[in-house]
GURO-867581 format. One record per residue: residue in three letters; z, y, x of N, C-alpha, C, CB in turn. Coordinates in steps of 0.05 Angstrom, whole numbers, m for minus. Each point is the difference from the previous one (the first is absolute). Glycine has a CB too. Layout:
N
r | nzz | nyy | nxx | cazz | cayy | caxx | czz | cyy | cxx | cbzz | cbyy | cbxx
ala | Z | Y | X | Z | Y | X | Z | Y | X | Z | Y | X
...
This chain:
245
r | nzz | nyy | nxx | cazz | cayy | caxx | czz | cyy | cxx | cbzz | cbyy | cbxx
unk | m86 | m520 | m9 | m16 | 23 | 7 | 18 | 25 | m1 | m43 | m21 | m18
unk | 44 | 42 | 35 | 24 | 18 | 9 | m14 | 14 | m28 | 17 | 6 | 66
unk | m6 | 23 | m69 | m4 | 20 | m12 | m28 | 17 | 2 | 48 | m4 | 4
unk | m53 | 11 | 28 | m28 | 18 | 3 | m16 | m16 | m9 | 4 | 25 | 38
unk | m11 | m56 | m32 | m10 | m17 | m2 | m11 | 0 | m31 | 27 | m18 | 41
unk | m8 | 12 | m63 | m7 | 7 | m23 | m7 | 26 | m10 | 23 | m32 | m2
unk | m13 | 56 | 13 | m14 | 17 | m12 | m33 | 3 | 19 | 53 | 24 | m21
unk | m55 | m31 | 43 | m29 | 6 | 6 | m19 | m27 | m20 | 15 | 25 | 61
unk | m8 | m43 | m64 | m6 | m16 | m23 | m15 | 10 | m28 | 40 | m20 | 22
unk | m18 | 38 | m30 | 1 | 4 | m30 | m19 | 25 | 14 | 54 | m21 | m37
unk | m54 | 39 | 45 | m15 | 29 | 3 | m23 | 2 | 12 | 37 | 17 | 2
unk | m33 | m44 | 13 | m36 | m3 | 17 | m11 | 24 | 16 | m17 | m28 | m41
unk | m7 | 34 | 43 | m15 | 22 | 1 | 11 | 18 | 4 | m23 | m14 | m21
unk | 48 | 29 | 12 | 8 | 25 | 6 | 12 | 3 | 23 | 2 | 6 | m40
unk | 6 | m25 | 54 | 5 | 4 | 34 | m20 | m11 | 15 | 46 | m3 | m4
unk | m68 | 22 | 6 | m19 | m15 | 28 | 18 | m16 | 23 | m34 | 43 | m3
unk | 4 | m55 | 13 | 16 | m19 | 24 | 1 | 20 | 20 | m18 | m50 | m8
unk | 9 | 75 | 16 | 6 | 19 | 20 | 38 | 3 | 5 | m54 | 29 | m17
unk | 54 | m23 | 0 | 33 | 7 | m3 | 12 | m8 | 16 | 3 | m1 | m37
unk | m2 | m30 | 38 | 22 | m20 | 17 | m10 | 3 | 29 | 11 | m40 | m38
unk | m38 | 50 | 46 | m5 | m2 | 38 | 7 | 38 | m7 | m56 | m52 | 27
unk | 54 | 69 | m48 | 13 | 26 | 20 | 29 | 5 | m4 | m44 | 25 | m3
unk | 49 | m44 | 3 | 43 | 4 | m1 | 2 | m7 | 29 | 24 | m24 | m54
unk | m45 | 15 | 73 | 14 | 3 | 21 | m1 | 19 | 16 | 0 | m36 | m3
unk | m23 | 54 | m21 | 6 | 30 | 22 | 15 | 16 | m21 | m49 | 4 | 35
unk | 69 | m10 | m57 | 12 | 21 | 5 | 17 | 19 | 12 | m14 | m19 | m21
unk | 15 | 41 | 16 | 20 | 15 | 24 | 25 | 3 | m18 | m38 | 33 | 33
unk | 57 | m17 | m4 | 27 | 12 | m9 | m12 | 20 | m17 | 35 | m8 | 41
unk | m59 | 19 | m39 | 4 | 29 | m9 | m3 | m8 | m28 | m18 | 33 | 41
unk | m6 | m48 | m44 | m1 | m12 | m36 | 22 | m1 | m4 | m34 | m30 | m6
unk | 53 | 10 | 11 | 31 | m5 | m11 | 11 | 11 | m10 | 6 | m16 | 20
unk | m3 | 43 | m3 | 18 | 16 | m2 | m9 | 27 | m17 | 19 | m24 | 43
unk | m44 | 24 | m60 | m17 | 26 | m9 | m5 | 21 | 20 | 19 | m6 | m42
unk | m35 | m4 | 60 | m8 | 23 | 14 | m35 | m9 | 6 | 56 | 14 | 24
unk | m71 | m8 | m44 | m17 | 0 | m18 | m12 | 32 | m7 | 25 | m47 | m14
unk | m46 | 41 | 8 | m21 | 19 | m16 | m15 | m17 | m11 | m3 | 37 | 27
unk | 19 | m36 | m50 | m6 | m24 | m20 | m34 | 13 | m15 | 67 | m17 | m14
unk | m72 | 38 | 10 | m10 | 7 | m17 | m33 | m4 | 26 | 50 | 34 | m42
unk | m47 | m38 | 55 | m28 | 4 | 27 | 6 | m45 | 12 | 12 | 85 | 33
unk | m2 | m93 | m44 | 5 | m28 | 6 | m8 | m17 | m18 | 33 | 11 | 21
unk | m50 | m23 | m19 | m28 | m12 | m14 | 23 | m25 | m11 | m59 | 13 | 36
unk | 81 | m31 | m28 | 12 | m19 | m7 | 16 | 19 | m37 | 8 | m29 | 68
unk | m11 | 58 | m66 | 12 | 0 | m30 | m14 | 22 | m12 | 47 | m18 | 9
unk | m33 | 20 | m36 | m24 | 3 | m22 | 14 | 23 | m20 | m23 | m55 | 2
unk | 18 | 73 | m7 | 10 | 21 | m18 | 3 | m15 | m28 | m24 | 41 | 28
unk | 56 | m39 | m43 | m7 | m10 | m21 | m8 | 21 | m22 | 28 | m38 | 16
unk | m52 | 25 | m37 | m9 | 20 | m20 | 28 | 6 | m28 | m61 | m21 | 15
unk | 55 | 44 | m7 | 17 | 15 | m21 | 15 | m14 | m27 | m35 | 34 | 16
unk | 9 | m49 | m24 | 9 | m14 | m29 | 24 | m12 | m4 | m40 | m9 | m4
unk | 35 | m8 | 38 | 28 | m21 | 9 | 22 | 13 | 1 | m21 | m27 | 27
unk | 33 | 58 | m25 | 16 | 7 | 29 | 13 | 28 | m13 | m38 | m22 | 47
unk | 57 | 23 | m57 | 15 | 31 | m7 | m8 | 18 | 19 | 40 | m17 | m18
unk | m53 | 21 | 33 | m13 | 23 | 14 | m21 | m15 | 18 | 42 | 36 | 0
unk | m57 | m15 | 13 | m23 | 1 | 12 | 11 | m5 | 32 | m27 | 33 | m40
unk | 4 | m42 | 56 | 10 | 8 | 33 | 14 | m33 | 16 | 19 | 66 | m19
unk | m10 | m88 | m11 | 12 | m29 | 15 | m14 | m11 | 20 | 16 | m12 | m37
unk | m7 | m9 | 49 | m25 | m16 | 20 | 13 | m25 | m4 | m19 | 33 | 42
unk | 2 | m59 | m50 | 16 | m19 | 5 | m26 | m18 | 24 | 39 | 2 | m56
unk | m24 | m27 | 75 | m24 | m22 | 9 | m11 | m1 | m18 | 16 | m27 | 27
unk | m52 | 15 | m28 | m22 | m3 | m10 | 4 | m24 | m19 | m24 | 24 | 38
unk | 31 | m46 | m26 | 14 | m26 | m8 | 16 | 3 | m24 | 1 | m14 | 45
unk | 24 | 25 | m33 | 20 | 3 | m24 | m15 | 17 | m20 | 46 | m3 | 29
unk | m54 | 30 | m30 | m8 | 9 | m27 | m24 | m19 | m6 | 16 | 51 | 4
unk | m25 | m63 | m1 | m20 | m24 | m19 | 14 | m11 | m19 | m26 | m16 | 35
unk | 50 | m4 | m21 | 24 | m8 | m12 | 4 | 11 | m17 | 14 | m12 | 29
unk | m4 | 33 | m27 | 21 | 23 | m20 | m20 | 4 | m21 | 31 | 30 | 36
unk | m61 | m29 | m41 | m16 | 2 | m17 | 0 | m13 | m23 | m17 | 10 | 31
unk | 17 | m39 | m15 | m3 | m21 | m21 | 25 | m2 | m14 | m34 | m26 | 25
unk | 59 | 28 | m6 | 25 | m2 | m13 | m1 | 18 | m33 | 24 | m4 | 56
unk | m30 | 30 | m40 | 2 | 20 | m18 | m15 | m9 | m31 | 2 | 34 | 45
unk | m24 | m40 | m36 | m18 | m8 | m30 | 7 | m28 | m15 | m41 | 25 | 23
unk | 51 | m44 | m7 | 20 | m8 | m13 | 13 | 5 | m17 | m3 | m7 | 26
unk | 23 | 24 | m18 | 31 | 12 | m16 | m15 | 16 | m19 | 42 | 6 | 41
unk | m55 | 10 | m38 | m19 | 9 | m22 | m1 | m3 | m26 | m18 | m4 | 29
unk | m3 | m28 | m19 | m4 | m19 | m26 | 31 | m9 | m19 | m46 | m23 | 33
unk | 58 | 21 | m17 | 32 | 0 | m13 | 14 | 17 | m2 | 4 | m32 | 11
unk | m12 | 57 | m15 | 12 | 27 | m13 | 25 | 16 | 19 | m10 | m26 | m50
unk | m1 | 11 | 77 | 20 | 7 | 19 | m13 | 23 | 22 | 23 | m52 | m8
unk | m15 | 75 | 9 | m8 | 24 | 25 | 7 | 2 | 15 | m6 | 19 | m16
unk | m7 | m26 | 43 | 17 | m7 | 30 | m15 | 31 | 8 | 4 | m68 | 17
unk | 10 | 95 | m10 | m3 | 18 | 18 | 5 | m9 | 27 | 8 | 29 | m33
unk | m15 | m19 | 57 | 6 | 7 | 21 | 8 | 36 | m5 | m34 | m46 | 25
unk | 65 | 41 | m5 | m1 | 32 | 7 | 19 | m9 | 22 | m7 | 36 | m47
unk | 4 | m47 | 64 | m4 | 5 | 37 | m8 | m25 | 10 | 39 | 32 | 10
unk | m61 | m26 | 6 | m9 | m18 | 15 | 3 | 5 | 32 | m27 | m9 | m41
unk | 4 | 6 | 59 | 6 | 13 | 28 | 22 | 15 | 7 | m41 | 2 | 0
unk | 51 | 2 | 20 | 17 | 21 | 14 | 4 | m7 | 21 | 18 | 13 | m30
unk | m31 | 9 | 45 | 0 | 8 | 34 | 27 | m5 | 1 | m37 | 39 | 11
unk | 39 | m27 | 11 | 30 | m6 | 23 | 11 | 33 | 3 | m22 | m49 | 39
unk | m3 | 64 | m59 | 7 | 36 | 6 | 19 | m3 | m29 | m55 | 34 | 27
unk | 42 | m53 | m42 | 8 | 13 | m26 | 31 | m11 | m5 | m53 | 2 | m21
unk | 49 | m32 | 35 | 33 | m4 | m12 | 17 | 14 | 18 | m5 | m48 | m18
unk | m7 | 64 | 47 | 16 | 14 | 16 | 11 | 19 | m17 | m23 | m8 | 41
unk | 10 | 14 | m56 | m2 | 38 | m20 | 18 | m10 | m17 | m53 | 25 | m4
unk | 61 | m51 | m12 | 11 | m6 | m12 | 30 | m5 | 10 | m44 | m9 | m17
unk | 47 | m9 | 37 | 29 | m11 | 14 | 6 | 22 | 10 | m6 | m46 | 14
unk | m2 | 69 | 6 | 11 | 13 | 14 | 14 | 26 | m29 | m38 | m17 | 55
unk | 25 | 20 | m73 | 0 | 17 | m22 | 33 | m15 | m15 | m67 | 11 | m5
unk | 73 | m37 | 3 | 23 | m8 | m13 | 21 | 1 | 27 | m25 | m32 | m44
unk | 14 | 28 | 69 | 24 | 3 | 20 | 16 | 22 | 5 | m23 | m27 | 19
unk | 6 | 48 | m25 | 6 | 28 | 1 | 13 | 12 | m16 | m31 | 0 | 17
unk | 25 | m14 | m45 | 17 | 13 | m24 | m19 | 21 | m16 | 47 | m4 | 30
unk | m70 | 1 | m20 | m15 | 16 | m17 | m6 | m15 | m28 | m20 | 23 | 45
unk | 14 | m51 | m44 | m5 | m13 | m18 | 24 | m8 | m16 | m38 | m10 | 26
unk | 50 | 6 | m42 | 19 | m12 | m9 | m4 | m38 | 5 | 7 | 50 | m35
unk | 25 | m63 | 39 | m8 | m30 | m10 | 27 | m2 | m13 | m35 | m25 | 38
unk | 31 | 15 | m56 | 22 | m3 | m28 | 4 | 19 | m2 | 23 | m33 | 0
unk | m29 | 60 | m9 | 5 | 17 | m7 | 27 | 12 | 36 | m20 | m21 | m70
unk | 15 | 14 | 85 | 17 | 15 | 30 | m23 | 4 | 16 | 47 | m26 | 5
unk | m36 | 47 | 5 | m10 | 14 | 20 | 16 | m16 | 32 | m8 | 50 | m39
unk | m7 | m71 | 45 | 13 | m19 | 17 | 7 | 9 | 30 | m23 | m33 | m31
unk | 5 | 64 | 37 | 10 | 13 | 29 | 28 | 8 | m1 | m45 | 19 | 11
unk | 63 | m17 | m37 | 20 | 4 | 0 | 27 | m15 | m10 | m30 | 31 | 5
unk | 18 | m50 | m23 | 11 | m19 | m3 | 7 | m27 | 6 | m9 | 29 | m15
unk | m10 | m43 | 37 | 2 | m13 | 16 | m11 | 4 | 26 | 6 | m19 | m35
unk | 14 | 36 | 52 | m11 | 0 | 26 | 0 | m12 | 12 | 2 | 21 | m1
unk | 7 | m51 | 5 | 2 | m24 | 18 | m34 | m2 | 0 | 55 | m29 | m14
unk | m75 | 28 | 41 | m20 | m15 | m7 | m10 | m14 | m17 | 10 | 5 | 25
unk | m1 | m31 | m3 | 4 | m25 | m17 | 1 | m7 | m26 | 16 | 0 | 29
unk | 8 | 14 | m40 | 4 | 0 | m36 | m22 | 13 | m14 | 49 | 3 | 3
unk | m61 | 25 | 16 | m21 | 10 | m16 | m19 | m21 | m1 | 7 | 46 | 10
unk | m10 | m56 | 6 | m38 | m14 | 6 | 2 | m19 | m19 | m13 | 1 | 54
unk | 33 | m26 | m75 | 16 | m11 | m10 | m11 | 16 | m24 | 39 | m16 | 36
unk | m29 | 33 | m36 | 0 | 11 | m34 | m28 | 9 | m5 | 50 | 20 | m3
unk | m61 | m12 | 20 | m34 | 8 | 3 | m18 | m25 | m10 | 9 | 31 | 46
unk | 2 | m53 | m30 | m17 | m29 | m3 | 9 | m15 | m24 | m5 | m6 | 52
unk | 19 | 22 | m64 | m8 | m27 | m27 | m23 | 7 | m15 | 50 | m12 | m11
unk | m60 | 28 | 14 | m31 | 15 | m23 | m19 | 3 | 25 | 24 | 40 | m46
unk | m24 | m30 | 71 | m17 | 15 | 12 | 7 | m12 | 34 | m2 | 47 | m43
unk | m30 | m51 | 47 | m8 | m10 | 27 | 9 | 14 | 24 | m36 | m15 | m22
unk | 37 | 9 | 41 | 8 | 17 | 23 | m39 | 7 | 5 | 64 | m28 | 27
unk | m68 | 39 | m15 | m26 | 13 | 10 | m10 | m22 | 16 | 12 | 51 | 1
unk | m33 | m62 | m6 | m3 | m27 | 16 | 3 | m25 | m2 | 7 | 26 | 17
unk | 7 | m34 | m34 | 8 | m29 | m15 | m10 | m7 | m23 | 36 | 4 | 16
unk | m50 | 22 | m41 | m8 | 2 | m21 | m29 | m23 | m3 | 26 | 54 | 0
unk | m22 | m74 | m9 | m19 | m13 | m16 | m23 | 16 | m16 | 38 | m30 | m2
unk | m33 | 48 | m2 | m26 | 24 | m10 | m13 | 7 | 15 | 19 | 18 | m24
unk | m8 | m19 | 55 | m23 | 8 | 26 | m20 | m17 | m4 | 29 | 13 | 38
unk | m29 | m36 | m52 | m23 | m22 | 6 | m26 | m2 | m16 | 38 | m24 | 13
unk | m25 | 38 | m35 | m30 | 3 | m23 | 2 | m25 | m16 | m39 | 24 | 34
unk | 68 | m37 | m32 | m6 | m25 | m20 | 18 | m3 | m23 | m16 | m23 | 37
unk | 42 | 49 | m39 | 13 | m1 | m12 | 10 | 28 | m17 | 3 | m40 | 31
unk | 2 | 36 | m63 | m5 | 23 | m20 | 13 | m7 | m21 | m41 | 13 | 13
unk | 51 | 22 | m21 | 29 | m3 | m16 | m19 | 1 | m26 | 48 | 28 | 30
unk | m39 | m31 | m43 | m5 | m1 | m34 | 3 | 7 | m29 | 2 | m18 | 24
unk | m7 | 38 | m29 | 10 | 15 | m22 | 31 | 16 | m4 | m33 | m34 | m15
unk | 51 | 23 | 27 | 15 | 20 | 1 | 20 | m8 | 26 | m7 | 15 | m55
unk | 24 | m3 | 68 | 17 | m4 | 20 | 32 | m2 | m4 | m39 | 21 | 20
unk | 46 | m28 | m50 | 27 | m1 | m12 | 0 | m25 | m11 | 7 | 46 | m11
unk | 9 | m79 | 27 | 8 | m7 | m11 | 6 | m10 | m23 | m2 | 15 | 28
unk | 15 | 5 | m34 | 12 | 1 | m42 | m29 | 2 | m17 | 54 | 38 | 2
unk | m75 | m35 | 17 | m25 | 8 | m26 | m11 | m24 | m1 | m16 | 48 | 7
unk | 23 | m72 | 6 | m9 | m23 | m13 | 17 | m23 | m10 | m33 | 14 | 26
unk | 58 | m13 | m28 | 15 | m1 | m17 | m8 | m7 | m33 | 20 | 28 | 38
unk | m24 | m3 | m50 | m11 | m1 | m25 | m27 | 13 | m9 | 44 | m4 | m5
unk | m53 | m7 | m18 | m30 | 12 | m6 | m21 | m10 | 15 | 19 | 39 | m9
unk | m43 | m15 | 5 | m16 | 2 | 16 | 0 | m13 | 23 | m1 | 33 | m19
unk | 25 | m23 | 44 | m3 | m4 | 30 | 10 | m36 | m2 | 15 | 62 | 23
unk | 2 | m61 | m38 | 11 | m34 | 3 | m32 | m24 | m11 | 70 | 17 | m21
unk | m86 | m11 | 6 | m14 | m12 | m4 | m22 | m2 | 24 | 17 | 8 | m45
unk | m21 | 19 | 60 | m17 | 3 | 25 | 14 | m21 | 27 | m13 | 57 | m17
unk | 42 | m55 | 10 | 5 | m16 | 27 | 1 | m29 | m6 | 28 | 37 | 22
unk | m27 | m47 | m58 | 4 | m32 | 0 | m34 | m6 | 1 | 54 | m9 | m35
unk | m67 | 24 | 34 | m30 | m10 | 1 | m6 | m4 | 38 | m19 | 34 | m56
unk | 35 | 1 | 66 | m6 | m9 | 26 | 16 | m31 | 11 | m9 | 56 | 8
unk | 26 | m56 | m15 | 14 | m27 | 6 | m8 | m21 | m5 | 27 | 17 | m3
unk | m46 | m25 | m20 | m17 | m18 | m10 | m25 | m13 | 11 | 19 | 23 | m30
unk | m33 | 2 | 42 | m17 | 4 | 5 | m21 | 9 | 27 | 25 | m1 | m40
unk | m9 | 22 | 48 | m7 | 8 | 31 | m4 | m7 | 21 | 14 | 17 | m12
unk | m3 | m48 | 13 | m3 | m19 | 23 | m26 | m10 | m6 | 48 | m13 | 9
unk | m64 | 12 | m34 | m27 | m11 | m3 | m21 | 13 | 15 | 12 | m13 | m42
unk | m3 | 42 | 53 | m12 | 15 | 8 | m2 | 8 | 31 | 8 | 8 | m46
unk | 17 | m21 | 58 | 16 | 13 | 20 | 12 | 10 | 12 | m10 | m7 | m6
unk | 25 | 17 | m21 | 24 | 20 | 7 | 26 | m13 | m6 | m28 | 42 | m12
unk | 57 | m33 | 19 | 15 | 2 | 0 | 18 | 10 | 9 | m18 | m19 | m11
unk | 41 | 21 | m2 | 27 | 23 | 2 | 16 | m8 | 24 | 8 | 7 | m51
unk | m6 | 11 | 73 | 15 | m3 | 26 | 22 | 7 | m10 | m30 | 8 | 35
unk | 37 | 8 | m45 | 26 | 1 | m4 | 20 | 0 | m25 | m17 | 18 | 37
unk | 18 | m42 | m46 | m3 | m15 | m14 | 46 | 6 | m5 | m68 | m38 | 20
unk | 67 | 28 | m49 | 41 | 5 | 0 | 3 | m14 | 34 | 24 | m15 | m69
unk | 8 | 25 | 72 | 9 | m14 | 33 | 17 | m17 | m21 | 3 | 40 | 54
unk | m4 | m65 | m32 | 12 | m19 | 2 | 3 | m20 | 9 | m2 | 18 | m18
unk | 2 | m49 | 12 | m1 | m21 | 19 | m25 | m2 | 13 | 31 | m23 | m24
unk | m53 | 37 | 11 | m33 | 6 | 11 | 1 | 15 | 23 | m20 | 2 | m42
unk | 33 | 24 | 42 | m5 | 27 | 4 | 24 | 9 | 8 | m35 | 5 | m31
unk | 53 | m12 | 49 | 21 | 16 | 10 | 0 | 36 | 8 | 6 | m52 | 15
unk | m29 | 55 | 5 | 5 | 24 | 16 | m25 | 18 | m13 | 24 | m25 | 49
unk | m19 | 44 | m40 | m24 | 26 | m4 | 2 | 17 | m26 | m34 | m30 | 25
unk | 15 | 39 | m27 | m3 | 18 | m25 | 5 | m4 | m29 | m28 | 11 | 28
unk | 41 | 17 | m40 | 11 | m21 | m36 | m19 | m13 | m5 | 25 | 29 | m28
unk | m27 | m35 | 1 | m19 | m16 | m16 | m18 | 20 | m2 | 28 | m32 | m24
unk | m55 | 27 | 17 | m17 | 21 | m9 | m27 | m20 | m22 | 12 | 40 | 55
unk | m1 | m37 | m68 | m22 | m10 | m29 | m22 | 10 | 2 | 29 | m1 | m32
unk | m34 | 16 | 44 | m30 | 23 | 4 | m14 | m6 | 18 | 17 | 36 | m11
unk | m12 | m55 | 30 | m7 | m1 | 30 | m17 | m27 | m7 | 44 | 26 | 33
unk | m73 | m22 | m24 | m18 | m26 | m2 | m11 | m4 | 26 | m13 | 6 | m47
unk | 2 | m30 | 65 | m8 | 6 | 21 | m18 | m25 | m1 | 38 | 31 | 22
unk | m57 | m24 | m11 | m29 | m19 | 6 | 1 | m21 | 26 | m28 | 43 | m19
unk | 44 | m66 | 3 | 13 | m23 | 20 | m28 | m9 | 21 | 42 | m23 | m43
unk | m60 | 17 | 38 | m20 | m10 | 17 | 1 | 17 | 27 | m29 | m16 | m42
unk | 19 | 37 | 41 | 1 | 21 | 18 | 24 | 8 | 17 | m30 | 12 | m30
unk | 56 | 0 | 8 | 18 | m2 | 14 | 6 | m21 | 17 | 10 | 25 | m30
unk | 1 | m43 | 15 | 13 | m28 | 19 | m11 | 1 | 29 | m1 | m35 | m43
unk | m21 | 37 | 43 | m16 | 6 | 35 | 16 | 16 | 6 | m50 | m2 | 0
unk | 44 | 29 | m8 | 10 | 20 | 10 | 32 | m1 | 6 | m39 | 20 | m23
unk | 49 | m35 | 11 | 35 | 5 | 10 | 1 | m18 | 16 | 26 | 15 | m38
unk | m39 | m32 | 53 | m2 | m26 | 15 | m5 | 12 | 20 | m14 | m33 | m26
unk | m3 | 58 | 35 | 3 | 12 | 23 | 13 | 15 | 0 | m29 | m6 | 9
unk | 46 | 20 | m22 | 20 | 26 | m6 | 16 | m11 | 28 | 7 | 12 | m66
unk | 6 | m32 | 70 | 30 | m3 | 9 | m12 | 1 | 39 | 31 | m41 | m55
unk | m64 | 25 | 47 | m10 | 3 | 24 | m5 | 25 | 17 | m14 | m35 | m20
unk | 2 | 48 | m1 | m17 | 29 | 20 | 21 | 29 | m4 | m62 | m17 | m16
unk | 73 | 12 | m8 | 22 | 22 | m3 | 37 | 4 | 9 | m39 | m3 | m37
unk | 47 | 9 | 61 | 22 | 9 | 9 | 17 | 13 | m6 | m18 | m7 | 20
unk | 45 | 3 | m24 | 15 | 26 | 7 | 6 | 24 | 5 | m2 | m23 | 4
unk | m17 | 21 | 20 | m7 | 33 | 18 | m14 | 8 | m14 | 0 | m4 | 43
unk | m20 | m6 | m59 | m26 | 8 | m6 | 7 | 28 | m30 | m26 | m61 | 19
unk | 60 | 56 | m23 | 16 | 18 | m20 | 8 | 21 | 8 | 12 | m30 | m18
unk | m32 | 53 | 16 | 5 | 27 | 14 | m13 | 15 | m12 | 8 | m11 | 38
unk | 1 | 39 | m37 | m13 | 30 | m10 | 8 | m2 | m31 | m46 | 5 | 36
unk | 71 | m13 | m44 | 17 | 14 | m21 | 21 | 1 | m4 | m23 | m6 | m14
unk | 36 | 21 | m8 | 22 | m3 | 1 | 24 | m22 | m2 | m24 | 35 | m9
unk | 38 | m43 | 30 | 14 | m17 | m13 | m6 | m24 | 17 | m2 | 21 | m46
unk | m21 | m35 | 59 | m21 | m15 | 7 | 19 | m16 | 27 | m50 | 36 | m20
unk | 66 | m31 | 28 | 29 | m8 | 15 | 13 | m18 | m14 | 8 | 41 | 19
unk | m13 | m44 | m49 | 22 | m27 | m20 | m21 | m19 | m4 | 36 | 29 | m34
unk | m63 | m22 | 49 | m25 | m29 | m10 | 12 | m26 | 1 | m43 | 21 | 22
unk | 55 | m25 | 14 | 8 | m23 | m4 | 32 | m10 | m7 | m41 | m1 | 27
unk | 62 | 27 | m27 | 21 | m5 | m9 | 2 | m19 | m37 | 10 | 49 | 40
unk | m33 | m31 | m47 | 3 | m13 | m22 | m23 | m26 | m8 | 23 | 48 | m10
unk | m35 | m52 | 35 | m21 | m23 | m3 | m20 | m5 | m16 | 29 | m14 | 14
unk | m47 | 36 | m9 | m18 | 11 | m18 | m21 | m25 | m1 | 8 | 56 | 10
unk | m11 | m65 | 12 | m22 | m26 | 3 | 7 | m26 | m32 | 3 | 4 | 73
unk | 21 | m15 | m44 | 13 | m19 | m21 | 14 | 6 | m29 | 5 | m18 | 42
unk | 2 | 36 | m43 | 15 | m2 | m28 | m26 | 14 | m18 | 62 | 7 | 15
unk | m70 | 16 | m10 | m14 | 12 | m22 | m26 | m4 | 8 | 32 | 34 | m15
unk | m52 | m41 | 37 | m27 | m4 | 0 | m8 | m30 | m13 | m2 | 35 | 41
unk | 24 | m50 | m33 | 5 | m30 | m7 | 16 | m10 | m18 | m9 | m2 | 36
unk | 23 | 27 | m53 | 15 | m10 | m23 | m9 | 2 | m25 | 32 | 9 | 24
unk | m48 | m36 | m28 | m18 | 5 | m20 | 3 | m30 | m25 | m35 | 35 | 43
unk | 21 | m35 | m62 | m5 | m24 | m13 | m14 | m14 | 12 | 5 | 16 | m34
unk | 8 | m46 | 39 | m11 | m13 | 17 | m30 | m11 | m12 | 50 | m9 | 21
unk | m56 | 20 | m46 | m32 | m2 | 2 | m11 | 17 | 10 | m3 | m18 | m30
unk | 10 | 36 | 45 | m16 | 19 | 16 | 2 | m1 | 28 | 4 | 28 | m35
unk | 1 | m53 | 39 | 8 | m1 | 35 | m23 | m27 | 9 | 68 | 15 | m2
């Protein structure tokens, strides 16, 4: 029995049978966050309690999931925040175009001047941050986790949150796309310990990605000329833990 297979198994109920007949209408524009998530009956504001700030959206499906997860970890002295869920195609624009420019710092450079090769920029951009359009957060199924550093789960606190999520999260239907690289995980984005994503749902969803979403379809930012130099499809939409494929 594959992977979806077992987790729609173990989670039952929380993915209606609707789901699987409307993946064949999703669109490019879903894909790609071009959405009004907040007027789109498929997602759901998450409540405050969950969420370092107010205003998240995740699919209806996945936050069910993330509920039970949560009360779970609970009972075992473990605190799963959300602090990012959703993100349009405006916001990671506001974001990518903001580090291309040099307004944003990445590693501490101002990369409009320190790497002006394209190419090399878009490269140094994509090991943390999506190009506008490729982001797995357009979908409502995937959410970072208490903190966005790495080193904070390492030790303490954060290291006990991620050996529980590692323990555990697949009971629920989640798991880490981007997972250490290696003989798993060659291409795409660093590692990110923080990154959880709601395999049932997704998995559909990236199954049409390669179908309905193009190339061309990479326009109106900065930079948006290295989509396929740097093979935003294959390496980083599809460079994932292969339990998330």
């Amino acid at each position: 029995m594959g992977l979806l297979n077992v987790l729609l198994v173990v989670i039952g109920v929380l993915v209606p049978q609707f789901f699987f007949g409307e993946v064949d209408s999703i669109s490019g524009k879903y894909l790609m966050g071009k959405l009004d998530y907040g007027h789109d009956s498929r997602f759901i504001m998450i409540d405050s309690k969950y969420a370092s700030q107010k205003g998240f959206f995740m699919r209806k499906e996945a936050y069910q999931a993330f509920i039970k997860m949560e009360e779970a970890a609970l009972k075992d002295g473990v605190v799963l925040k959300i602090i990012s869920a959703v993100r349009g195609f405006d916001e990671q624009k506001t974001i990518w175009n903001a580090k291309w420019s040099g307004e944003r710092l990445v590693e501490g450079k101002n990369l409009s001047k320190t790497v002006p090769d394209p190419y090399q920029r878009a490269l140094m951009i994509l090991k943390f941050s999506s190009m506008p359009g490729s982001s797995r957060h357009h979908w409502g199924t995937d959410i970072d986790l208490n903190s966005l550093e790495n080193s904070y789960f390492l030790t303490g606190k954060g290291k006990n949150i991620y050996n529980w999520l590692k323990t555990n999260a697949s009971q629920y239907g989640f798991s880490n796309p981007y997972c250490e690289k290696g003989d798993l995980r060659q291409t795409g984005y660093e590692e990110e310990k923080w990154h959880w994503s709601f395999i049932p749902l997704s998995v559909k969803l990236l199954s049409v990605f390669k179908e309905k979403v193009k190339y061309q379809d990479f326009i109106h930012f900065k930079g948006c000329e290295e989509a396929e130099k740097v093979g935003i499809i294959e390496n980083y939409v599809f460079g994932l833990n292969p339990d998330c494929k």
